[in-house]
ZAMI-922249 format. One line per field, with one value per atom (N, C-alpha, C, O): residue number from 1; residue in three letters; atom name; x, y, z. Coordinates in steps of 0.1 Angstrom, whole numbers. Layout:
BEGIN
seq <- [NUM | ...] $
type <- [ALA | ...] $
atom <- [CA | ...] $
xx <- [X | ...] $
yy <- [Y | ...] $
zz <- [Z | ...] $
***
This chain:
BEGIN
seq <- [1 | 1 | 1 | 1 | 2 | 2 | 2 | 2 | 3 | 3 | 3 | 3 | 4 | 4 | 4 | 4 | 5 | 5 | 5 | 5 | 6 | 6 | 6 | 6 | 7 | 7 | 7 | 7 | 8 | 8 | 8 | 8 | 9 | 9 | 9 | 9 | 10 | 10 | 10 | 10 | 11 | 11 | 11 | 11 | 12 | 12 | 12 | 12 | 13 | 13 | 13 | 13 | 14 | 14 | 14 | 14 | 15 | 15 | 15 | 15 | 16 | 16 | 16 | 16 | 17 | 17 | 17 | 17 | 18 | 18 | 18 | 18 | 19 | 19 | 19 | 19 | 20 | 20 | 20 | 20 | 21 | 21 | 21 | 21 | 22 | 22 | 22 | 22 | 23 | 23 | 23 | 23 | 24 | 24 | 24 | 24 | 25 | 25 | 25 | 25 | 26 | 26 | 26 | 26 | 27 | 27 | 27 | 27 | 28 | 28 | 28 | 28 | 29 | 29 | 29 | 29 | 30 | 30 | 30 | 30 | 31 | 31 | 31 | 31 | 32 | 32 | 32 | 32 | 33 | 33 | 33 | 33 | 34 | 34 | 34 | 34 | 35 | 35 | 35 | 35 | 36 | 36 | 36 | 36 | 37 | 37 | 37 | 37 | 38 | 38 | 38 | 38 | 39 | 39 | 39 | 39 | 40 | 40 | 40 | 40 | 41 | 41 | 41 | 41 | 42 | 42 | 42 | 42 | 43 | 43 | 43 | 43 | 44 | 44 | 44 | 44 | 45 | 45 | 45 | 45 | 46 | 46 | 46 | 46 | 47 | 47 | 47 | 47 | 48 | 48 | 48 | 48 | 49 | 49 | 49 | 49 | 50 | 50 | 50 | 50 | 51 | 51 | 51 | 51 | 52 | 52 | 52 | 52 | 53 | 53 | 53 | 53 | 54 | 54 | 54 | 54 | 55 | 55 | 55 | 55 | 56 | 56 | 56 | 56 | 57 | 57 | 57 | 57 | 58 | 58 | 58 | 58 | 59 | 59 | 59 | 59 | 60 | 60 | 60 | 60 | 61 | 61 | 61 | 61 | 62 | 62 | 62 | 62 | 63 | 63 | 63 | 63 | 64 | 64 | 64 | 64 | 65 | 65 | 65 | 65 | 66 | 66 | 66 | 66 | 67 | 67 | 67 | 67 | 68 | 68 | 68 | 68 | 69 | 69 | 69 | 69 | 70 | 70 | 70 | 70 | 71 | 71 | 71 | 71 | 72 | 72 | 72 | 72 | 73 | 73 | 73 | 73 | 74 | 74 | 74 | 74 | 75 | 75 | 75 | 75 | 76 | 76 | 76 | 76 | 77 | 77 | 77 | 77 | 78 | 78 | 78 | 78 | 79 | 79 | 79 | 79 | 80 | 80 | 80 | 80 | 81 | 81 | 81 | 81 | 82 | 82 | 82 | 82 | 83 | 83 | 83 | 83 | 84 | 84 | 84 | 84 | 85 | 85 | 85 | 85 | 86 | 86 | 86 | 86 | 87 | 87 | 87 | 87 | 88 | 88 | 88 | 88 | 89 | 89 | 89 | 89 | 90 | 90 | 90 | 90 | 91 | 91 | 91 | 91 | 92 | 92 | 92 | 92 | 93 | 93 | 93 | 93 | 94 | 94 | 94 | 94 | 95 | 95 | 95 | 95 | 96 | 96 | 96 | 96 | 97 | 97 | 97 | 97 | 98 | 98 | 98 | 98 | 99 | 99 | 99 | 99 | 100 | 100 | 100 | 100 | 101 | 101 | 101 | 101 | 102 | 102 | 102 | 102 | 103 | 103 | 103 | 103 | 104 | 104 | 104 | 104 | 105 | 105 | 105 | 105 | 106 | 106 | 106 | 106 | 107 | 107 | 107 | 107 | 108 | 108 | 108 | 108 | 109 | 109 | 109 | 109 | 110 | 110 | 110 | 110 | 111 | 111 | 111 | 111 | 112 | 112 | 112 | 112] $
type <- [UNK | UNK | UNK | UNK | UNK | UNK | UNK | UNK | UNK | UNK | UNK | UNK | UNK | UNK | UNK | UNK | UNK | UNK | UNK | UNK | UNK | UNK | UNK | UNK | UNK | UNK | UNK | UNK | UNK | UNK | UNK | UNK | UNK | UNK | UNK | UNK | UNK | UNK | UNK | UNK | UNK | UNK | UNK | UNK | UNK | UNK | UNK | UNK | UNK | UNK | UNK | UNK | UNK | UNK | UNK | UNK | UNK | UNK | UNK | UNK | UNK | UNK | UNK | UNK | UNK | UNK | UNK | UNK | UNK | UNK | UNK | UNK | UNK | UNK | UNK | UNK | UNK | UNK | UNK | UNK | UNK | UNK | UNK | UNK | UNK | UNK | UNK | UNK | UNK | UNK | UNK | UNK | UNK | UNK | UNK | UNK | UNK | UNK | UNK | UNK | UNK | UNK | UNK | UNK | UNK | UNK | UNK | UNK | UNK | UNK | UNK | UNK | UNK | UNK | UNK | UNK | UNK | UNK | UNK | UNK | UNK | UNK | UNK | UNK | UNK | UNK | UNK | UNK | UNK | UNK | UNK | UNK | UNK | UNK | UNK | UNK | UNK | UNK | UNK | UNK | UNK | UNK | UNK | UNK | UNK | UNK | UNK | UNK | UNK | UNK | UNK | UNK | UNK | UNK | UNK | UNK | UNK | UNK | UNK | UNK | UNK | UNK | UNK | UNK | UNK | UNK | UNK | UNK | UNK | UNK | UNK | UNK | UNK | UNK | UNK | UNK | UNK | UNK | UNK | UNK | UNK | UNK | UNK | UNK | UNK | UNK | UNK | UNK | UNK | UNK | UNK | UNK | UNK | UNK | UNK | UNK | UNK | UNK | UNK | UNK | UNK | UNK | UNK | UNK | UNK | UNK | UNK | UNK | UNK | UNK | UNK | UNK | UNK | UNK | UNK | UNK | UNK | UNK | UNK | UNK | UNK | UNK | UNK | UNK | UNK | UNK | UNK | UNK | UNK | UNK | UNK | UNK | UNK | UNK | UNK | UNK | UNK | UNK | UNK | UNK | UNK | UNK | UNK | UNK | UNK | UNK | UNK | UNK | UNK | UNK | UNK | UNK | UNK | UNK | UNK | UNK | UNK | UNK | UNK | UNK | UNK | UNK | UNK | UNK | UNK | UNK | UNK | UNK | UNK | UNK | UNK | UNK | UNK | UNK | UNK | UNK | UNK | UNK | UNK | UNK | UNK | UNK | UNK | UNK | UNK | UNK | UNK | UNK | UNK | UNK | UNK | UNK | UNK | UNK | UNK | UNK | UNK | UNK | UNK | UNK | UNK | UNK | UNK | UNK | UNK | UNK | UNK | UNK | UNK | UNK | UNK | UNK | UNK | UNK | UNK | UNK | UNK | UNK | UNK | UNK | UNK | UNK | UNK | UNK | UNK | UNK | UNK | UNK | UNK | UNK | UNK | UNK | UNK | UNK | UNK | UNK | UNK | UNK | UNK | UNK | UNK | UNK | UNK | UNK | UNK | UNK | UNK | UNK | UNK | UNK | UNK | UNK | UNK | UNK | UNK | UNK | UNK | UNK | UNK | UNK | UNK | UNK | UNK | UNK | UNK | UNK | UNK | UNK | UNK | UNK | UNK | UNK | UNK | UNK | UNK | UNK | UNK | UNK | UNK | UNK | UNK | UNK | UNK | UNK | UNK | UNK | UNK | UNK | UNK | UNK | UNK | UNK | UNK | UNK | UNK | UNK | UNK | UNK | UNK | UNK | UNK | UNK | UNK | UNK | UNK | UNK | UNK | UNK | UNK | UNK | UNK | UNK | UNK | UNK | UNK | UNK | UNK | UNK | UNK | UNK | UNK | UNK | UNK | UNK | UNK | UNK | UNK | UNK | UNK | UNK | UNK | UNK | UNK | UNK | UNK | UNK | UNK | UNK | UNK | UNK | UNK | UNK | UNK | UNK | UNK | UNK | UNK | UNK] $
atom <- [N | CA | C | O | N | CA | C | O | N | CA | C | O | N | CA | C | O | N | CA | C | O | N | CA | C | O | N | CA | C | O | N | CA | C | O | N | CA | C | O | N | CA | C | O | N | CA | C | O | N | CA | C | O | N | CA | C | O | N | CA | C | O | N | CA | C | O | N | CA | C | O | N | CA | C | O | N | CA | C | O | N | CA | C | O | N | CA | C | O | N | CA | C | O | N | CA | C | O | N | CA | C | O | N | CA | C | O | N | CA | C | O | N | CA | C | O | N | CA | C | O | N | CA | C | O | N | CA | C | O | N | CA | C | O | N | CA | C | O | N | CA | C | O | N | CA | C | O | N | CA | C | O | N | CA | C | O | N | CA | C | O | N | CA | C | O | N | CA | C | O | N | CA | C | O | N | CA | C | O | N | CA | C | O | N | CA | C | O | N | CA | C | O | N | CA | C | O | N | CA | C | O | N | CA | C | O | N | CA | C | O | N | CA | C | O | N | CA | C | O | N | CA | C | O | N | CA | C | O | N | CA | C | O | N | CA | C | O | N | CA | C | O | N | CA | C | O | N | CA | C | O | N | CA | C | O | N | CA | C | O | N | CA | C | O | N | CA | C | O | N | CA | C | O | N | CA | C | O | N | CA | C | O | N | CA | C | O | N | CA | C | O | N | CA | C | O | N | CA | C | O | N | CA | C | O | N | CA | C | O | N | CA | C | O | N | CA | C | O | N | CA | C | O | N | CA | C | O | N | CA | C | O | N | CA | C | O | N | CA | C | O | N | CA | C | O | N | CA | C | O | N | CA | C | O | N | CA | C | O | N | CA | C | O | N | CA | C | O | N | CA | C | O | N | CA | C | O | N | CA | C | O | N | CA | C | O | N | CA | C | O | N | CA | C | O | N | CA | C | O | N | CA | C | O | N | CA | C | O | N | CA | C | O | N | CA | C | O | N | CA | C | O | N | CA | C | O | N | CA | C | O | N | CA | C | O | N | CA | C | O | N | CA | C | O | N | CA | C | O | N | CA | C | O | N | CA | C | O | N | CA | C | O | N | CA | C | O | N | CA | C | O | N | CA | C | O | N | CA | C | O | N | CA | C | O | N | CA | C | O | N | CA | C | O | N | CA | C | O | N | CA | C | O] $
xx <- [8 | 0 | 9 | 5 | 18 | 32 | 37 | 48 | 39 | 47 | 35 | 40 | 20 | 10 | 9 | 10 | 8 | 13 | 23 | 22 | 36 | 44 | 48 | 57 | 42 | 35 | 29 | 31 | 18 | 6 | 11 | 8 | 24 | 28 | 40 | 42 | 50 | 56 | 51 | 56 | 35 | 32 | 25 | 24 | 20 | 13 | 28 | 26 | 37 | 50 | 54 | 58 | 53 | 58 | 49 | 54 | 34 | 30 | 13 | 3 | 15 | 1 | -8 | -18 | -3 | -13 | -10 | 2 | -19 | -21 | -10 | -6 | -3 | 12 | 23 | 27 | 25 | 33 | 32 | 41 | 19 | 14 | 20 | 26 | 16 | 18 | 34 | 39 | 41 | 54 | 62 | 74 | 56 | 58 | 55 | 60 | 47 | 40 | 48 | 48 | 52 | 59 | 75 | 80 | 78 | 95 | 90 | 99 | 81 | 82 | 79 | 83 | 72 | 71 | 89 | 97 | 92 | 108 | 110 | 108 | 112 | 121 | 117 | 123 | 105 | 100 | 103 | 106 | 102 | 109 | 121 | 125 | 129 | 146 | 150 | 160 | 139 | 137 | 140 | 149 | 126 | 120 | 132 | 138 | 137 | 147 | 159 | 165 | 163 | 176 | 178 | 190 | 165 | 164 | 161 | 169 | 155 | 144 | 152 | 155 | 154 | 161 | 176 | 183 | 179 | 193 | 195 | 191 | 204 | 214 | 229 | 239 | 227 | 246 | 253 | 264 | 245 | 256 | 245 | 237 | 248 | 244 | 230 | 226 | 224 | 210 | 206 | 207 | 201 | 199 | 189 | 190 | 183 | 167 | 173 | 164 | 179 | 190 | 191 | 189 | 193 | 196 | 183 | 182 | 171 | 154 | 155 | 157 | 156 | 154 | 162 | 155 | 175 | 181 | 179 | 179 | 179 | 178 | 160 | 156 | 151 | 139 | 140 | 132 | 153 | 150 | 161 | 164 | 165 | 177 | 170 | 158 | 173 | 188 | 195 | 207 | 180 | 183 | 197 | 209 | 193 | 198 | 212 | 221 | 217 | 229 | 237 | 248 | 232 | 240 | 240 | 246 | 232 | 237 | 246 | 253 | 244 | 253 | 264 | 272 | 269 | 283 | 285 | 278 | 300 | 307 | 308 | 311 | 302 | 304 | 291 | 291 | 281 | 268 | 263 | 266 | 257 | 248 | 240 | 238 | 236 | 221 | 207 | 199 | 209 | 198 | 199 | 190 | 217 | 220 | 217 | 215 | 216 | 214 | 194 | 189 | 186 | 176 | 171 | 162 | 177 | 176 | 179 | 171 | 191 | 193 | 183 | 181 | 178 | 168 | 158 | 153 | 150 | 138 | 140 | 133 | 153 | 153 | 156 | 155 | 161 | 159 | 147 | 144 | 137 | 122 | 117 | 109 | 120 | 109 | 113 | 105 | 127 | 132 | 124 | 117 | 126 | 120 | 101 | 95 | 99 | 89 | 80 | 68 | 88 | 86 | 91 | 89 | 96 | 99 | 86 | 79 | 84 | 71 | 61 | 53 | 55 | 49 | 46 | 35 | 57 | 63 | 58 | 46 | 58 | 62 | 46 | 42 | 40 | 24 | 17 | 10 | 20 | 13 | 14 | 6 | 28 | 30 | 26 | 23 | 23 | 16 | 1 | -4 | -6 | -21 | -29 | -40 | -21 | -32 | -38 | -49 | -26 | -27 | -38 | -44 | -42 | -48 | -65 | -66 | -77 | -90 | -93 | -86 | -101 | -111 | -122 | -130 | -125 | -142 | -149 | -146 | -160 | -169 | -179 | -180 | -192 | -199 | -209 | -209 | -218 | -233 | -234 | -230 | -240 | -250 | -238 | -226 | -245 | -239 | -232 | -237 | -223 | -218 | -234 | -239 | -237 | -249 | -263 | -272 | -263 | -272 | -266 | -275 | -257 | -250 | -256 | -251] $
yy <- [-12 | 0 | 13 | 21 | 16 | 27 | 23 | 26 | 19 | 13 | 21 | 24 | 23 | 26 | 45 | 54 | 44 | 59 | 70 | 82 | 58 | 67 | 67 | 74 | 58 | 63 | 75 | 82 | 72 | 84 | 101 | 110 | 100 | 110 | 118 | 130 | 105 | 112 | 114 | 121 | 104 | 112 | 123 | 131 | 127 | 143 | 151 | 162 | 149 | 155 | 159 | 170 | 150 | 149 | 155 | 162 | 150 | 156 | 159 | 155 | 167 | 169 | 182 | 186 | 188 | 199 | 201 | 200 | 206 | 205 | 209 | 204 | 217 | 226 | 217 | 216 | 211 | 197 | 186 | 178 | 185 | 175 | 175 | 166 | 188 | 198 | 201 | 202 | 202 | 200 | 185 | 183 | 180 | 163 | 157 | 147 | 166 | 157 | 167 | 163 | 177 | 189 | 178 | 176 | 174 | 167 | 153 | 149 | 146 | 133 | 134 | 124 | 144 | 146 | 148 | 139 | 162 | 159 | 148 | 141 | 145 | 127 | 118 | 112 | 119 | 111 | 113 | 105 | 129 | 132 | 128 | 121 | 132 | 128 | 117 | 114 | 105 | 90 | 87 | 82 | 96 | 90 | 94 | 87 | 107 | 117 | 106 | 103 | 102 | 92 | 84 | 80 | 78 | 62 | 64 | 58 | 68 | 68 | 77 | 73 | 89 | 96 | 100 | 104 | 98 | 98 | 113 | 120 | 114 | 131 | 131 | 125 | 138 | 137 | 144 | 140 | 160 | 163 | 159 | 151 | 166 | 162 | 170 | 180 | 160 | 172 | 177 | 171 | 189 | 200 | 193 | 199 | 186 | 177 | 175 | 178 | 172 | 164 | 174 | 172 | 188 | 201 | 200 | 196 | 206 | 210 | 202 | 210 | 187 | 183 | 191 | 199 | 192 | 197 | 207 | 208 | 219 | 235 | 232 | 241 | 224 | 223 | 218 | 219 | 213 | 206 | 215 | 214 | 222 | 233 | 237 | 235 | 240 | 241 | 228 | 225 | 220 | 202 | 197 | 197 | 194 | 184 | 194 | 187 | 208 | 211 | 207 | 212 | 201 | 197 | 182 | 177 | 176 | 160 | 159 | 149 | 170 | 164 | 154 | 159 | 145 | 139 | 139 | 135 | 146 | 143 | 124 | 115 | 124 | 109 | 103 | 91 | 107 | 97 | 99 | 108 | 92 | 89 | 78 | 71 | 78 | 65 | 68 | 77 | 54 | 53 | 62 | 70 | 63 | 70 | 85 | 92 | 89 | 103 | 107 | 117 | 94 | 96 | 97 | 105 | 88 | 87 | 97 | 101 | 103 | 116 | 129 | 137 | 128 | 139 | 135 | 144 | 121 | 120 | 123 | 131 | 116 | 124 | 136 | 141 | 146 | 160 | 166 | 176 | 160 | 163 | 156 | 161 | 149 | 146 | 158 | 164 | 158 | 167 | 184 | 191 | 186 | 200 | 202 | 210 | 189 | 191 | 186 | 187 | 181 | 183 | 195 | 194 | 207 | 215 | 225 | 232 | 223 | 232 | 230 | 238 | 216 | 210 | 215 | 216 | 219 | 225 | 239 | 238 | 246 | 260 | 260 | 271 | 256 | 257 | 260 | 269 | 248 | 243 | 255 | 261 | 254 | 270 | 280 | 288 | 284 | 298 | 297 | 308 | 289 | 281 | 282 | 284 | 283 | 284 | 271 | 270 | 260 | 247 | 240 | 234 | 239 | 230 | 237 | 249 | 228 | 239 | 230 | 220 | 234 | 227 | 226 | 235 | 214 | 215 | 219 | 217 | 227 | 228 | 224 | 222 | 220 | 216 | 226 | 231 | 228 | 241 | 237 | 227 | 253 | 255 | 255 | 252 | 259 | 265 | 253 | 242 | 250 | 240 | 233 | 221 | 245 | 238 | 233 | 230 | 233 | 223 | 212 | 205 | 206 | 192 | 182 | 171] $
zz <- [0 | 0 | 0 | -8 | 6 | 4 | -4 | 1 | -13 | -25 | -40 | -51 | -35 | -43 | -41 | -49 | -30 | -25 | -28 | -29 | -30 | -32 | -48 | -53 | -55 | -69 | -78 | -87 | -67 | -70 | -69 | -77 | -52 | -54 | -64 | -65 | -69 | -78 | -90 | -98 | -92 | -105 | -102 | -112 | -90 | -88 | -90 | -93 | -89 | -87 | -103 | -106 | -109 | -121 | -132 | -141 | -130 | -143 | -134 | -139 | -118 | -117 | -120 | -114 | -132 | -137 | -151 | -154 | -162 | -173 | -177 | -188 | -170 | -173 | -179 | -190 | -170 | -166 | -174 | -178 | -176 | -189 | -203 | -208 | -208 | -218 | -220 | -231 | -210 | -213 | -211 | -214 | -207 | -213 | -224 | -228 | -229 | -243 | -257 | -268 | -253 | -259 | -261 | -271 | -250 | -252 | -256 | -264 | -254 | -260 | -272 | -279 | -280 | -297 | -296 | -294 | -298 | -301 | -299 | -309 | -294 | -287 | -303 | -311 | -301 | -309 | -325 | -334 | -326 | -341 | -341 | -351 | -331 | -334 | -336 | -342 | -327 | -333 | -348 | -355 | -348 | -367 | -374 | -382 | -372 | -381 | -380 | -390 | -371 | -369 | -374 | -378 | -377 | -381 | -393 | -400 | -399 | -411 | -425 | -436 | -419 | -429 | -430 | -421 | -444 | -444 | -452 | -461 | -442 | -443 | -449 | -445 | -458 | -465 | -452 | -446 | -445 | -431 | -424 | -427 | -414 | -396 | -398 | -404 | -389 | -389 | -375 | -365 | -376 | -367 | -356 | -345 | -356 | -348 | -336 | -327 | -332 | -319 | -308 | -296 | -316 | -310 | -302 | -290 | -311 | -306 | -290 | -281 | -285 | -273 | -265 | -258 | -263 | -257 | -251 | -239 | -263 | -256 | -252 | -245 | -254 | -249 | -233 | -224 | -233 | -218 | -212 | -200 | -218 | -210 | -196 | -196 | -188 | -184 | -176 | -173 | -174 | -169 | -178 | -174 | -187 | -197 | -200 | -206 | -198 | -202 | -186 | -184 | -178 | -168 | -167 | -158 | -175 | -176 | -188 | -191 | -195 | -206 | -208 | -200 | -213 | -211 | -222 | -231 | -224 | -238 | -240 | -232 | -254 | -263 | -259 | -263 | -253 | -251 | -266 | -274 | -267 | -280 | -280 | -270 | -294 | -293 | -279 | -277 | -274 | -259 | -252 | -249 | -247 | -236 | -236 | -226 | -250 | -252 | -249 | -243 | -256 | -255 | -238 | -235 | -229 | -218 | -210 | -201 | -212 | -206 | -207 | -199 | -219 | -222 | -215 | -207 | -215 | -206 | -194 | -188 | -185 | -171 | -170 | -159 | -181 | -178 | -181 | -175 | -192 | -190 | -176 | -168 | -175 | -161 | -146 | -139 | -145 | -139 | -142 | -133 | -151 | -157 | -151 | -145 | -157 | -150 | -140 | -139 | -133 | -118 | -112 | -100 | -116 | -110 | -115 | -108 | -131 | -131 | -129 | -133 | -119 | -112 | -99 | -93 | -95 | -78 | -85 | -81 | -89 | -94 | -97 | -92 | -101 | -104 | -94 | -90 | -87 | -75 | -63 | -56 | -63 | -53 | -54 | -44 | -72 | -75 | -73 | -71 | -73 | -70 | -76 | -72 | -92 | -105 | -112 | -117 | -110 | -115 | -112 | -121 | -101 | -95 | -95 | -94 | -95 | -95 | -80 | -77 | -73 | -64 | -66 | -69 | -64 | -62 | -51 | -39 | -55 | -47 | -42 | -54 | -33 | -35 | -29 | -18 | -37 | -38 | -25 | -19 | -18 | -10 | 2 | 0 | 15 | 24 | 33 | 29 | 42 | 48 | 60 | 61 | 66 | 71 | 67 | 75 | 51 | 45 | 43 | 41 | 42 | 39 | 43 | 41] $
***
């Protein structure tokens, strides 16, 4: 049952407001283009696609960087600097207390 808990809370951590969502789904397209662009299409030079993840996950991902990663390792690093990123704009939402709506429920507390 804390093993389910502490689930729930790193995905409230990670992606619990539309914010957070939206910039998850913003870095897994790149990811996903630099895939296709990798694999699929052939370039006489280097192509620019590899770049877009990075400076998108800046300023995370310019402190994991390691000179010579490539292939997985590179894709990997970019996801934990997206997840990193936004978990912070997760934190940053939540604190400003726009993210999150409440429910209400009609009528006064002593009608309930």
């Amino acid at each position: 049952m804390k093993a389910r808990n502490l689930v729930r809370q790193v995905c409230r951590t990670v992606a619990g407001d539309w914010v957070s969502r939206a910039y998850l789904a913003i870095a897994a397209g790149l990811l996903i283009w630099v895939w296709v662009d990798t694999a699929f299409v052939a370039h006489q030079d280097a192509s620019f696609s590899g770049v877009w993840p990075v400076i998108f996950t800046a300023p995370t991902s310019l402190l994991f960087l390691i000179p010579g990663i490539d292939g997985a390792g590179f894709f990997a690093l970019l996801a934990v600097a997206a997840l990193v990123n936004s978990s912070v704009i997760s934190l940053l939402v939540r604190r400003s207390g726009t993210g999150h709506r409440t429910r209400h429920t009609a009528g006064p507390a002593s009608a309930r």
